[in-house]
N, C-alpha and C positions, 0 to 999 in steps of 0.2 A: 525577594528573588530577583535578579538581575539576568537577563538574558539579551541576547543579542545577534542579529543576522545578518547576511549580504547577499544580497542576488545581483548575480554579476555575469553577463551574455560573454560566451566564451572569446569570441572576437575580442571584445575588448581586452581578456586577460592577454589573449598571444599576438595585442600591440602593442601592450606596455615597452616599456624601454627597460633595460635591464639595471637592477637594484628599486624600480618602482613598485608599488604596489596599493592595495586597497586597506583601509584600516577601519574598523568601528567600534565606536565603545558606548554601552548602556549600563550606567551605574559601575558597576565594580567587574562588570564584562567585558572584556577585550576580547577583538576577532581581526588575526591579519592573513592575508590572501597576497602570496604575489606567483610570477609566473619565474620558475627555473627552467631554463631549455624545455623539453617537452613536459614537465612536473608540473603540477599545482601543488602548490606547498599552504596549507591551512594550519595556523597557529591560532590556540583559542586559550585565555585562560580567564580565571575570576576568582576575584584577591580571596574572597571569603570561603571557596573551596581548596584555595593556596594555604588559606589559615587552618582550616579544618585540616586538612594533608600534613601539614606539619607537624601541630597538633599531636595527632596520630601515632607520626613516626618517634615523635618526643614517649608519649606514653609505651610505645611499645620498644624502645632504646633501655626504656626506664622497668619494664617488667622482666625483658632478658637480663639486665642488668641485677637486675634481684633473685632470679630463677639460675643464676650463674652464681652469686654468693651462698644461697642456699644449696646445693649442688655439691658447693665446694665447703661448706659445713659440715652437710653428711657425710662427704667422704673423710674429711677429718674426724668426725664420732665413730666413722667404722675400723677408719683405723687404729684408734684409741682404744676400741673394744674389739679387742681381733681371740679371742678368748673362745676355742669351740668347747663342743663333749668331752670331744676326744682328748684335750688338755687337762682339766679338768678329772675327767677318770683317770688318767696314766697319774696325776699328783697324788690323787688320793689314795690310788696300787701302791703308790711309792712311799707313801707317809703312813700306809697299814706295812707296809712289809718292813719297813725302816723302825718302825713301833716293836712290831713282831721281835726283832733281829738284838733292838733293845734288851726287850723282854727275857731272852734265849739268855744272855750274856750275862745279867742282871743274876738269873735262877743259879747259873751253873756255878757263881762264885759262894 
């Protein structure tokens, strides 16, 4: 674990000259401090929470990316199967009565 700090008497920050500032680094901890007009500007980062953060974003690019193929799978299998009841029974009314209708024509000759 790499950490890192600066104590710095406010005087000193609002005589800096402008573009200057304060910098420290501990291991893989950076910490920079300068003074913009009336702002304190604190910039901090550390590589190996940079790496995990990226990390991260990689893993989770990568499960949208997957939750978005699948998604778009299902919607291809429903519309592949788009087949209700109600299809389904009106075919069957139609193939009995069309049977039936045979049937009729069939007897009468």
């Amino acid at each position: 674990m790499s950490d890192v700090g600066l104590s710095i008497p406010v005087d000193s920050l609002r005589s800096l000259p402008p573009g200057a500032g304060y910098h420290a680094r501990n291991g893989r901890a950076n910490v920079d401090v300068r003074a913009r007009g009336d702002t304190i500007v604190v910039h901090a980062t550390c590589d190996s929470l940079q790496r995990l953060c990226e990390y991260y974003e990689h893993e989770l690019a990568t499960h949208k990316d997957a939750q978005n193929g699948q998604s778009l799978h299902t919607k291809v299998k429903e519309t592949v199967r788009s087949y209700n009841i109600y299809n389904v029974l009106a075919a069957f009314i139609a193939g009995v009565a069309a049977g039936m209708a045979i049937a009729v024509l069939i007897c009468k000759k």
